[in-house]
N, C-alpha and C positions, 0 to 999 in steps of 0.2 A: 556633578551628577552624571551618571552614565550614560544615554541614551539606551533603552531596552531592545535586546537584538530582539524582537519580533517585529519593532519598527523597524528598523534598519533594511532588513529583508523583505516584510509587508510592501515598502516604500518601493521598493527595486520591482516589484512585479506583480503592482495596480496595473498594468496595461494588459493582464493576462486575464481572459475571461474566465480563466478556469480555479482564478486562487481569488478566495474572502475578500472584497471591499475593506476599505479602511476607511471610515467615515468620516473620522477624529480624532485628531491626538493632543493632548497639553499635560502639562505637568506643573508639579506644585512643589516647589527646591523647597520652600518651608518644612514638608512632611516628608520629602524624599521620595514621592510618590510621582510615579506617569500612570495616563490613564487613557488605552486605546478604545476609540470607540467603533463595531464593527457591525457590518449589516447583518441583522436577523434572520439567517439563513431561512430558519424552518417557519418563520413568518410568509417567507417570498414562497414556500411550496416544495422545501427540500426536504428530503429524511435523511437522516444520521445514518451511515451504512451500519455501525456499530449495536444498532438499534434494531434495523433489522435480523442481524445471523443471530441478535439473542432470542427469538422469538420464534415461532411456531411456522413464520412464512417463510418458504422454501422460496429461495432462488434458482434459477434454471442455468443452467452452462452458456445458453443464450445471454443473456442479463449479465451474469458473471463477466464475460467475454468482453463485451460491450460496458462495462464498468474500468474494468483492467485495462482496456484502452483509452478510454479516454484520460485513465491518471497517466498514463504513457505519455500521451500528448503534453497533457500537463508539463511532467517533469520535464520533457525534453525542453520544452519554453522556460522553465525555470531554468533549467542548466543554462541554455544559449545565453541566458542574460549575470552570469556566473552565481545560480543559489544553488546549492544542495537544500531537502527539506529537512531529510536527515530524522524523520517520524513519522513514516508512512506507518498506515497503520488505519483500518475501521471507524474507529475516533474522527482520526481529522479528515474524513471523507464524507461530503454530504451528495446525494441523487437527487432530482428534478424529475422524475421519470415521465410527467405530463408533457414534460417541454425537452425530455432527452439532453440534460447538460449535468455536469458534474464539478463541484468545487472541493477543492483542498483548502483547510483551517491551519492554525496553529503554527506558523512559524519560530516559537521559542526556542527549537533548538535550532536552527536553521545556520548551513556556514556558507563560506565564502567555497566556489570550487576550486581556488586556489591555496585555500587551508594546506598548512603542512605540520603544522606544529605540534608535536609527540608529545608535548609536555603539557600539553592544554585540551586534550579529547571532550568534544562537547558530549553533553551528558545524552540520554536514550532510553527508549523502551526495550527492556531486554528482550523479550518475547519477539520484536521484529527486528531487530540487529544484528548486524553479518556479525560471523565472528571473529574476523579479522577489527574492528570494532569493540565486542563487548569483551571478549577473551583476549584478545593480542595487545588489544587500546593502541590501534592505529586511528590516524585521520580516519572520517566518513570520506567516501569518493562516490563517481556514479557508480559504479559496482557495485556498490553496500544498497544504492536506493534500489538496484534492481532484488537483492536479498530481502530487504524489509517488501516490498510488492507481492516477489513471492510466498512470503509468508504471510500478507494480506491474502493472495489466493487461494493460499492452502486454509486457510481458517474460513474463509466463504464457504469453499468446496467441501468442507472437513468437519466443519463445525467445531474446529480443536486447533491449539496449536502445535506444528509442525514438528516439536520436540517438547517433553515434558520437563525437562533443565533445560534452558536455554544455553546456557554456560556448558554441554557438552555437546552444543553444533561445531564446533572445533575439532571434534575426535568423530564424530557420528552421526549418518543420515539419517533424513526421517523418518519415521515411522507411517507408512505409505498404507491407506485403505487400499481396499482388491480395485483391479483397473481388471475392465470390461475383456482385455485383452490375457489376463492372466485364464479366462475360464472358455473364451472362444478364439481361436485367427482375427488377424485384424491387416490391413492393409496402410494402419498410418506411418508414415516414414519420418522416423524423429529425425530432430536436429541437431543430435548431437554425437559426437564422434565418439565419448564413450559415456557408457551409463554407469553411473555406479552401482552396485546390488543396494537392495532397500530393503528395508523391514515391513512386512507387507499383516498388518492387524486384521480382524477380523468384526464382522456386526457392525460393520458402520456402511455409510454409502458406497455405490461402486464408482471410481472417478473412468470418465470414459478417458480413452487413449490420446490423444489431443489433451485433454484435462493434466491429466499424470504426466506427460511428455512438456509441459508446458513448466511444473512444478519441478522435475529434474532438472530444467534449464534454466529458472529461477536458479534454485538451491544447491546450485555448484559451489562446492566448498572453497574452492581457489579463487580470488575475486580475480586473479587473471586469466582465468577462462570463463570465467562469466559471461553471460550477452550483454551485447549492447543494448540500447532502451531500441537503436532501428533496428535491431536484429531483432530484439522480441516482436517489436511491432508489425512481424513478417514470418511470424509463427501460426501456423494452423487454427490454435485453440483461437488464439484475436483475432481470427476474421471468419468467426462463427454469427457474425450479427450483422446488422445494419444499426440506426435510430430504433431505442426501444421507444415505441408509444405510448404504453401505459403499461403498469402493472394491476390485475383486479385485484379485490380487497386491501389497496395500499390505504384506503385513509381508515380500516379498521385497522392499521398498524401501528399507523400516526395515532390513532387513542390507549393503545398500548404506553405502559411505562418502558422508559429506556436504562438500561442496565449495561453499560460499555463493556467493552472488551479490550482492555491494556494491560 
């Protein structure tokens, strides 16, 4: 029997506060069956991020900010200790907002950062996979985790995903709501050397310039000009916060049903 890669990887990065406990594990060679057992996140006082952008409560760029950083941290601890997650993505993000901490779930697809193997591409959420990934079927690297983040932001910010075929972020940017900066001056200095033109829709939220300058740098289509996870985490839009304290009406959220977003 095989050991299931979400041990494998779980096992490698129990010393990271910010990924899922692993409580227990055993397996039953008779049934061909393992069976992890994992702490009850939403027991201990967390919400599903996935749960909330399906709902009616508005996150603020503040919150936002302050979320997207802390999975930064995350990842970065995961990489040093060599995981890719490789399914970043609403789903496997849970908030603590009473206590300001953030965990990452779901390691099943998860690889080694040493991965090279072209003939063996772990599998993925197409909606948040670079497309050197879902289109090319290269390795996952850090690059691509910084691609799927960004189109975690962009669905926070957006309430939508980033591209309506995922399978044509290969050929074409996103389709970008209005930024605050298309209707008046703005004085923010992006970070990146060039912009690509974007498709700019209409009747949805306005992403403030920090927001949208954050979402270009994500969503570089080249994963080698992509940021690094410390370059993003030295970007204007993430260090819009401190510790959030609380969010009001969060436990009228928590009695809302959850309705993911993958």
């Amino acid at each position: 029997m095989c050991v299931p890669n979400e041990y494998v990887f779980l096992k490698k990065v129990q010393h990271i506060d910010g990924c899922v406990r692993m409580l227990d594990f055993s397996e039953e060679p008779s049934n061909n069956k393992w069976t992890i057992v994992l702490e009850d996140l939403e027991a201990a006082g967390y919400v599903n991020l996935a749960r909330l952008i399906n709902c009616s409560f508005q996150l603020n760029d503040v919150v936002i900010s302050w979320i997207l950083r802390s999975v930064v941290k995350i990842l970065t601890e995961i990489h040093a200790v060599g995981v890719l997650h490789c399914d970043i993505k609403p789903d496997n993000i849970f908030v603590d907002f009473k206590r300001s901490l953030v965990k990452l779930i779901d390691f099943n697809f998860s690889a080694a950062t040493t991965f090279t193997d072209h003939n063996d591409i772990p599998p993925c959420t197409p909606d948040y996979a670079p497309p050197e990934v879902l289109v090319n079927r290269n390795p996952w690297t850090v690059a691509g985790e910084v691609w799927s983040l960004g189109c975690t932001a962009f669905v926070m910010l957006c309430r939508r995903f980033p591209f309506s075929n995922p399978w044509m972020s290969a050929s074409m940017n996103p389709a970008y709501p209005p930024c605050k900066s298309d209707l008046a001056s703005h004085s923010c200095r992006s970070l990146l050397t060039y912009k690509p033109k974007c498709t700019v829709t209409t009747g949805e939220a306005v992403l403030s310039p920090k927001a949208k300058d954050f979402l270009l740098f994500c969503l570089t289509r080249s994963p080698l000009q992509r940021p690094t996870l410390s370059a993003l985490s030295q970007h204007p839009f993430l260090k819009n916060s401190d510790k959030v304290i609380d969010i009001p009406d969060i436990d009228e959220v928590l009695r809302s049903p959850a309705i993911l977003v993958s």
